[in-house]
C-alpha positions in Angstrom: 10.2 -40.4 -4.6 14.0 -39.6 -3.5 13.5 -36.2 -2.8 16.9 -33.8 -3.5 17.6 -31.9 -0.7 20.3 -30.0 -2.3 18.3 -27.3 -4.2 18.1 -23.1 -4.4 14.6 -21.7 -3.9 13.6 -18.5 -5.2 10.8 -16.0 -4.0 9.9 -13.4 -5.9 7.2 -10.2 -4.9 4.4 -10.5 -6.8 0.3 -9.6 -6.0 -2.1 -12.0 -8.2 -5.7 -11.7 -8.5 -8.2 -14.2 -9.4 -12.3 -14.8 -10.1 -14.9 -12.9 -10.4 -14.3 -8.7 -11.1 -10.6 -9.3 -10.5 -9.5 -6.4 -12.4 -11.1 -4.2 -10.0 -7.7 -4.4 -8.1 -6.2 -2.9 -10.8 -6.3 0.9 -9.6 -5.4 -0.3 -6.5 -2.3 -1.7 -7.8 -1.6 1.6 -10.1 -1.5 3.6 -6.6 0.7 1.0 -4.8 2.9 1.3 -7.5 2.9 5.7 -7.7 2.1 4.8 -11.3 -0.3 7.7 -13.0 0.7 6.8 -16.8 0.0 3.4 -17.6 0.8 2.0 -21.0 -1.1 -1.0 -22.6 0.6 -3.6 -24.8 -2.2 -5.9 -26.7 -2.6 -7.4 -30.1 -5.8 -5.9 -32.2 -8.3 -9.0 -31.3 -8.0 -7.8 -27.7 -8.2 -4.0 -28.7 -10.8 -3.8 -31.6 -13.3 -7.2 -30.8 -13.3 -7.6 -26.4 -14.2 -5.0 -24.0 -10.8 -5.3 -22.1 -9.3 -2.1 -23.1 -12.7 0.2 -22.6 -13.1 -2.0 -19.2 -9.6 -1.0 -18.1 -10.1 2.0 -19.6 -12.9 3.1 -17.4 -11.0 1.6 -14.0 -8.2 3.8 -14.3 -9.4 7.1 -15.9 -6.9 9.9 -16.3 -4.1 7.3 -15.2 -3.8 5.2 -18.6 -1.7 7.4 -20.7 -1.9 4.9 -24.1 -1.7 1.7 -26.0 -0.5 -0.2 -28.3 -2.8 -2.6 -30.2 -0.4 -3.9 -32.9 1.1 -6.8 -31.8 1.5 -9.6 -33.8 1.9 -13.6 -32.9 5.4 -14.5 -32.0 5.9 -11.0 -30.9 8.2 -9.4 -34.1 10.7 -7.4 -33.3 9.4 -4.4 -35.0 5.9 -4.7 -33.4 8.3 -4.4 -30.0 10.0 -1.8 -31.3 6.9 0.2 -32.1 5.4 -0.5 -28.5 8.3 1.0 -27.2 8.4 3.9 -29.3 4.5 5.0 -28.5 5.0 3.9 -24.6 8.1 6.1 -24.8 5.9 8.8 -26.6 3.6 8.7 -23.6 5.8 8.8 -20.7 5.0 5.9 -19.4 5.7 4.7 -15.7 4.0 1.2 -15.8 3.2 -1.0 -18.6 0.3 -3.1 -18.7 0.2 -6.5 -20.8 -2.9 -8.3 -21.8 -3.4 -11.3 -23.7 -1.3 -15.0 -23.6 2.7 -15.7 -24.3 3.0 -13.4 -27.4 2.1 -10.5 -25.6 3.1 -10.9 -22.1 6.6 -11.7 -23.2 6.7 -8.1 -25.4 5.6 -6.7 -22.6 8.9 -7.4 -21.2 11.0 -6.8 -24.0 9.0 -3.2 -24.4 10.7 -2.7 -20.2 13.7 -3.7 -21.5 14.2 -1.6 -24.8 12.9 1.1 -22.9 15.9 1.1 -20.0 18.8 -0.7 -21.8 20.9 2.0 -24.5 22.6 -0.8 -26.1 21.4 -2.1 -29.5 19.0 -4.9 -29.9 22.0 -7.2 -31.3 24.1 -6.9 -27.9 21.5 -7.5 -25.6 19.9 -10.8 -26.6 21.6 -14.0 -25.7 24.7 -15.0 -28.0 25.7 -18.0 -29.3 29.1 -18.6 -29.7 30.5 -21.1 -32.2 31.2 -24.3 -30.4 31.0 -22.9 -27.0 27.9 -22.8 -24.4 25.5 -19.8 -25.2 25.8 -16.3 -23.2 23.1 -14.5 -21.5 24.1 -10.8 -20.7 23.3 -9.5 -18.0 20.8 -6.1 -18.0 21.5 -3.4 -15.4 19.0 -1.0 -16.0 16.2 -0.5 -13.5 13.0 -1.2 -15.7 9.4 0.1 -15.2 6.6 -1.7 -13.6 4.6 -4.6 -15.4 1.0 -5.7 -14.2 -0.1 -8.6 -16.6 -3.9 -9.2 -17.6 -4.4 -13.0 -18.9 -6.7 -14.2 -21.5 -5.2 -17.5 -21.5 -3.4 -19.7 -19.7 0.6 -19.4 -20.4 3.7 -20.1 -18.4 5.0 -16.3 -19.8 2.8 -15.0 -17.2 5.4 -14.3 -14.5 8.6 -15.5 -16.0 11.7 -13.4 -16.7 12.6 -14.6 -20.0 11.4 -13.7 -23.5 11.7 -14.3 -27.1 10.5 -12.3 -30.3 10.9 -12.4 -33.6 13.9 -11.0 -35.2 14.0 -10.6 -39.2 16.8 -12.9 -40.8 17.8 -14.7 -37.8 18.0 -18.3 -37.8 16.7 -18.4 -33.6 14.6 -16.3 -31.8 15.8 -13.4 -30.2 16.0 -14.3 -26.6 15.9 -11.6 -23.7 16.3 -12.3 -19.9 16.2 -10.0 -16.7 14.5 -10.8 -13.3 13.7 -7.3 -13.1 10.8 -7.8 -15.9 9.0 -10.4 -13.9 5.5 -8.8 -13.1 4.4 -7.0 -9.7 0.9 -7.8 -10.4 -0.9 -11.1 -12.4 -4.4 -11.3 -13.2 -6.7 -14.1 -13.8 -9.8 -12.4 -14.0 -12.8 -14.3 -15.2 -14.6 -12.4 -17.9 -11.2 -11.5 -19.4 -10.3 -15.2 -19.4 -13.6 -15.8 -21.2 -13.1 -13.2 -24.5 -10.4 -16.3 -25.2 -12.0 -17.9 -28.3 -12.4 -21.8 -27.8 -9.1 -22.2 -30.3 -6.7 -20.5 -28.2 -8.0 -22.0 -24.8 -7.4 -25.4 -26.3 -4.0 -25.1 -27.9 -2.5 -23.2 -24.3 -4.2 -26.1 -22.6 -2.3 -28.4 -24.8 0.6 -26.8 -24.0 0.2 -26.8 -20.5 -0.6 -30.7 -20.5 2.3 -31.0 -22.5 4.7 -29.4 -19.7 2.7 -31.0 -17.0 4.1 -34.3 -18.4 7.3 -34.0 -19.1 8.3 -32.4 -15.9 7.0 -36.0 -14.2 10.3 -37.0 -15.6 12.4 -36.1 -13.2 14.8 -38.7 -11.4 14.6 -37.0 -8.2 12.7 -33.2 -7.7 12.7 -31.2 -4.4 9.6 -32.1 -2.1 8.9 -27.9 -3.2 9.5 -29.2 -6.7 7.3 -32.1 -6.3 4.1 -30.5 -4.9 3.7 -27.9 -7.3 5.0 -30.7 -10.6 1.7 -32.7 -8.9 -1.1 -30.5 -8.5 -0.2 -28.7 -11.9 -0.7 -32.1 -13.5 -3.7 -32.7 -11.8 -5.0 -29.3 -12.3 -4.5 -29.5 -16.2 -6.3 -33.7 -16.3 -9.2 -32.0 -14.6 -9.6 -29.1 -16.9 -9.0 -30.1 -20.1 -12.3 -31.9 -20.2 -14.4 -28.7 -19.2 -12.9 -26.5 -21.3 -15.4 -27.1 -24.2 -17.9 -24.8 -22.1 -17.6 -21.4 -23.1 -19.5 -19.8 -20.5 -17.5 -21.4 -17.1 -14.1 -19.9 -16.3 -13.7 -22.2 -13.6 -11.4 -24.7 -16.2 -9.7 -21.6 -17.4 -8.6 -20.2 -14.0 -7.4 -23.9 -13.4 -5.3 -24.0 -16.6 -3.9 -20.3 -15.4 -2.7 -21.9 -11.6 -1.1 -24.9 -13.5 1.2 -22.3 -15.5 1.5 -20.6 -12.6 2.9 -23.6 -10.6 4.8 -24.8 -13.1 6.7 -21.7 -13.4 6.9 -21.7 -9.7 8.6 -25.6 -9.8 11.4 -23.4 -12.0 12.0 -21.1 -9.0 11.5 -24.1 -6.4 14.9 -25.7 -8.5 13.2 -27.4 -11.1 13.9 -26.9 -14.9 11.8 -26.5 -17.7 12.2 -30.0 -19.3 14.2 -31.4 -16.3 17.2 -32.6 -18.8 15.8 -35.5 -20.7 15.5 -35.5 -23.9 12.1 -35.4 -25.4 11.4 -32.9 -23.3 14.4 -31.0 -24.8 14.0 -31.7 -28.4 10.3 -31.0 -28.5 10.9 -27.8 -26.8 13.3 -26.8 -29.2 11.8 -27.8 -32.2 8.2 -26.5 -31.3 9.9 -23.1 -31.0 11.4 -23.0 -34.4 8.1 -24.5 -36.0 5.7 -21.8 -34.4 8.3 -19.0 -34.8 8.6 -19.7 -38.8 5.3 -20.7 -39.7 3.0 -17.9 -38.1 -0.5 -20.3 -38.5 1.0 -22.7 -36.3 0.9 -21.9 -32.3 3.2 -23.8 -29.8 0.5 -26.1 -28.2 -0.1 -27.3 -31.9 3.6 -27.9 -32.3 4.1 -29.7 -29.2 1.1 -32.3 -29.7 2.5 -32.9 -33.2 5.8 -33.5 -32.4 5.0 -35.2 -28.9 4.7 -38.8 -30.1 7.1 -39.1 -33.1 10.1 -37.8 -30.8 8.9 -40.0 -27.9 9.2 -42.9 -30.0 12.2 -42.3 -31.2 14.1 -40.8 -28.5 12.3 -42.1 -25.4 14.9 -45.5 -25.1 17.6 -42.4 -24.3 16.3 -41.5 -21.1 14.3 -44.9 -20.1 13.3 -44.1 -16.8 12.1 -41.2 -17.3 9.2 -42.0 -19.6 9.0 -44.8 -17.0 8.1 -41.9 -14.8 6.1 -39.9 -17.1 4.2 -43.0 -18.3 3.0 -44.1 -14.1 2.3 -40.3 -13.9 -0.2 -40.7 -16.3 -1.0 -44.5 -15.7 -0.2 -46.2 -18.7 2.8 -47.8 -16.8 3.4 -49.7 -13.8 6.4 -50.6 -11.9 7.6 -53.9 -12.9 6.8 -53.7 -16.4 9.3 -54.1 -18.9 11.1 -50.7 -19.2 11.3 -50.5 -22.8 7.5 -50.6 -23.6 7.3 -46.9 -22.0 8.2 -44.8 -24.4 5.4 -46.3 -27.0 2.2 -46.3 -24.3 3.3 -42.8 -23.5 3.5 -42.0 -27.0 0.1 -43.6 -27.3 -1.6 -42.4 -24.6 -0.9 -38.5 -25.4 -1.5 -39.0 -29.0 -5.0 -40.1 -27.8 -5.1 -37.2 -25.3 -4.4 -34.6 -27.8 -6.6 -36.4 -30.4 -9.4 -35.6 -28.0 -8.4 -31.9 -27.7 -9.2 -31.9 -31.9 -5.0 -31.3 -31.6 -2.7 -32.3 -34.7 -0.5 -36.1 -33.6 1.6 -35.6 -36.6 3.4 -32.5 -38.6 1.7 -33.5 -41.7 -1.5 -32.2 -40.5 -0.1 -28.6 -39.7 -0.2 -27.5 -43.4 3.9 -26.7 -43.1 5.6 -27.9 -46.5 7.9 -30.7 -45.4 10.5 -28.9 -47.1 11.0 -26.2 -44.6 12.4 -29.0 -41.8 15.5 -27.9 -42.9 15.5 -24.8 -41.7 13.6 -25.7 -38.4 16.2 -28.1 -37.7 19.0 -25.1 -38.0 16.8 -22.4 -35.8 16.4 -25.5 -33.7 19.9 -25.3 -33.0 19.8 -22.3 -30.9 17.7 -22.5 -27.7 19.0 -21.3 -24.4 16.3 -23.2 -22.8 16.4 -26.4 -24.6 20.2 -26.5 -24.7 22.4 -24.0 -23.3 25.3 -25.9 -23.2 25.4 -26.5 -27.6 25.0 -30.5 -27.5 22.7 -30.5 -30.3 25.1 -29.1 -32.5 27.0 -32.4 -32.3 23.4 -34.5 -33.1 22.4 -32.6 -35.6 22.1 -36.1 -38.4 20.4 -37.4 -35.8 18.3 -34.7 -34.9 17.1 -34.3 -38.6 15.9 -37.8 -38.8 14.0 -37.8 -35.6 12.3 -34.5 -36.7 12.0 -36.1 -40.5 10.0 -39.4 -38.3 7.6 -36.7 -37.0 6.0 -35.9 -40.4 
């Protein structure tokens, strides 16, 4: 590795929890935080069919002042809305999010709409026409978040989110450093009220990441150590995952989100600039965000290998890298058998996680492409400088190869 010494590093304050009766901390962190009226945000599966709400419930008394139950996958913007509306209703001073990405990202967007007076429309990024995309900047001090984790997701201490917006053709996309959590937990008996679907479409997801971040031409030696272990951390997990009673595989899953969001504020980037990475990332989020039975793990595994074979000649050496990471290539091979063994090798890893290889076997009508191509178009993360725009016929036929 040539490591790149020329990187920003960023630390941010945050108190995470792990194991066995974790969430017993979570009083404690209530008083650190002069907090008497917390505020739940959860979806109805966590509400009406796990103890998590009655078990919190019963930790903090007097101090939880509400929640919200009714939030939907893919976090719509009028399930926000309404979160915002009953935690304003209660006077909240903290807000506590509990569940995966859906969730913990309106969670955030609840802190945000709760501080910033601006409408919706002027506070999400914008996307000029031919020009790079704009994210404003949000003043506003914003309430406390503690996040509770049933699943492994890299939203869990990020500072970006995206909901669902009627009659938009992108996600609505919200960023402010001031959201990122004071408080994470991975406690184990709330990890294990995860049903066995959800645990092994995050893990997916997680592998997914783990891999193409190997990519990299050079990373950071910060970057490096945390790009490794997560990698390693998700290999050993996914097999064990299978065993509903051991959240041992779970808590594993959670630290290699964790590190890979922590590779982000070591200098690293989400899909490190090469294009597989990028396309996939962009086009998983328009599938799962217009078709509400698909989740983003199932996206990513379907569109993993047709994009990879297509698009892996364009950036070479790093599926070179990606492939040795995963040792289905070795230095001094011919370069431009990578991008097919990596192809290979995760549609057989993902095959073994009972995970979908191709779009056809996501029950999506193949005419709707279309329009996942457009909303495609418009993703800070995957492209905030436009390119896309400018492959869009060649964008369509990779996505078209994927079905």
């Amino acid at each position: 590795m040539s490591y790149r010494t020329d990187f920003r590093a960023v630390g941010y304050p945050l108190r995470l929890y792990s194991g066995k009766d974790a969430l017993s901390n979570l009083p404690a962190e209530l008083k650190r935080r002069n907090a008497k009226r917390a505020f739940i945000v959860c979806g109805r599966t966590v509400s009406r069919k796990t103890p998590l709400v009655s078990r919190i419930r019963d930790l903090l008394g007097a101090s939880l002042a509400g929640v919200y139950d009714e939030m939907a996958k893919e976090s719509p913007l009028s399930a926000v809305i309404g979160a915002r509306d009953a935690a304003r209703a209660a006077d909240a001073d903290l807000l506590i999010g509990i569940g995966a990405g859906s969730v913990i990202q309106a969670t955030r967007v609840v802190a945000i709409l709760l501080a910033e007076k601006d409408p919706v429309e002027k506070l999400i990024t914008q996307y000029p026409e031919n020009a790079p995309a704009v994210s404003p900047k949000l003043l506003a001090p914003k309430l406390p978040i503690i996040n509770v984790l049933t699943s492994a997701t890299s939203a869990q201490n990020r500072a970006g989110s995206a909901v669902k917006g009627e009659g938009l053709d992108h996600r609505m996309e919200f960023f402010d450093p001031k959201t990122r959590p004071v408080a994470v937990f991975w406690d184990s008996d709330a990890l294990l009220t995860a049903p066995l679907s959800l645990v092994r479409t995050s893990a997916a997801s997680v592998y997914w990441r783990s891999v193409m971040n190997m990519g990299a031409e050079t990373m950071s030696p910060l970057v490096e150590g945390d790009r490794l272990q997560a990698l390693r951390l998700a290999e050993g997990a996914l097999p064990r995952i299978a065993d509903t009673s051991d959240p041992a595989p779970r808590i594993e899953l959670c630290a290699a989100a964790f590190l890979q969001n922590r590779d982000a504020d070591d200098g690293g980037t989400i899909t490190e600039k090469h294009w597989v990475g990028r396309v996939v990332y962009a086009f998983a989020a328009a599938l799962f965000n217009q078709h509400e039975h698909v989740t983003q793990g199932q996206a990513n595994s379907a569109l993993t290998p047709g994009v990879m074979r297509k698009l892996g000649a364009r950036d070479p050496e790093a599926v070179c890298r990606m492939g040795k990471a995963i040792g289905v290539w070795h230095a001094g091979e011919p370069v431009e058998r990578a991008p097919e063994r990596v192809a290979a090798a995760l549609t057989r890893k993902f095959e073994s996680l009972g995970m979908p290889v191709r779009l056809a076997h996501l029950d999506v009508p193949r005419e709707s492409l279309s329009k996942v191509l457009e909303h495609s178009l418009k993703n800070f993360n995957a492209d905030p400088k436009r390119e896309f725009v400018r492959e869009r016929e060649m964008l369509s036929e990779v996505l078209q190869s994927t079905w």
